[in-house]
N, C-alpha and C positions, 0 to 999 in steps of 0.2 A: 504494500500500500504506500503511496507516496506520502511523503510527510502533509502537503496541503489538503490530501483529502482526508487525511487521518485528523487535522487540527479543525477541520469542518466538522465531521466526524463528532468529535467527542466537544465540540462546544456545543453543537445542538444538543445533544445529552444532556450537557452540562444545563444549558437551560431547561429541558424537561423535566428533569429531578427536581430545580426550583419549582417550576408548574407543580408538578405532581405533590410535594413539600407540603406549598400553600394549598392545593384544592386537598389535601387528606384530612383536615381539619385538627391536625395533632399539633402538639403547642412546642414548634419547632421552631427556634431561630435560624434562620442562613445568611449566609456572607461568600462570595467570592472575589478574590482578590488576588492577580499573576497567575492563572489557571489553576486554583484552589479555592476547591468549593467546601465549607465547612458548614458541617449541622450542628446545632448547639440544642443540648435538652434541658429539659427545668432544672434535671439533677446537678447539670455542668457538664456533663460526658459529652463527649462528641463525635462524630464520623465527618474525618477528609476524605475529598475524594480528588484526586488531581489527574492529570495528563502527564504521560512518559512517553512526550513524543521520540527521544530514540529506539525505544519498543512497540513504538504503536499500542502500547496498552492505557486502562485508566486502572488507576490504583486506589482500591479503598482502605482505610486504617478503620478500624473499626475493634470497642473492647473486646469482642470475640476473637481477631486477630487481622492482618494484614490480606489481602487478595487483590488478585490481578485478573484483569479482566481482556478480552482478544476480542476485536471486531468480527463478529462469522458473515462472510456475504449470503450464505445461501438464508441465512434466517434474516437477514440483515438485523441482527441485535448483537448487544455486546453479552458476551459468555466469560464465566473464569475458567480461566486456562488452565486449574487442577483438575475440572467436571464439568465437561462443556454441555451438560443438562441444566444448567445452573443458570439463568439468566441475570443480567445483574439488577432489573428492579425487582426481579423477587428477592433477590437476596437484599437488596437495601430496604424492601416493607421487613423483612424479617430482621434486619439487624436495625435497624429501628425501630421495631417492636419489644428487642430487648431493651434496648435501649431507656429506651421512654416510660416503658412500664403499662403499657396500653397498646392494643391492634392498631400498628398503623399500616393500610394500603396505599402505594405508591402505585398507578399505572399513567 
């Protein structure tokens, strides 16, 4: 993937998880700032989630643990690279769901 279509790519994303954020109704703060998208929860915890544009991947931090995620074209969604059954806004409603302390759905 060429670096311009990859940074296309993952800033739309990047905006969709904010959409997705604000319409889930869960009392999440966000902030992005130098392609670092940060979720802030009541408790203080947080999930980054950034761009690694020399891998092409997006990287989440999250207390559960660190994950990488690969652009798949055939699904055209972003998947983790350990379990590419794994989409990554399922995995952010569910690691925001730890998080937070409450279901939260991201789609």
């Amino acid at each position: 993937m060429k670096e311009s279509e990859f940074s296309s790519l993952a800033e739309q994303t990047m905006i969709s998880i904010e959409e997705a954020v604000e319409n889930s109704g869960a009392e999440i703060d966000y902030d992005t700032i130098s392609d670092i998208l940060t979720l802030e929860f009541e408790n203080g915890s947080k999930i980054i989630i950034n761009k690694q544009t020399p891998v092409s991947q997006l990287w989440v931090a999250a207390r559960s643990g660190g994950f990488h995620f690969d652009y798949d074209e055939t699904s055209q969604s972003w998947r983790l690279d350990s379990d590419s059954e794994q989409e990554l806004m399922a995995c952010l409603s569910r690691y925001c769901t730890e998080q937070a302390g409450e279901e939260v759905l991201l789609s």
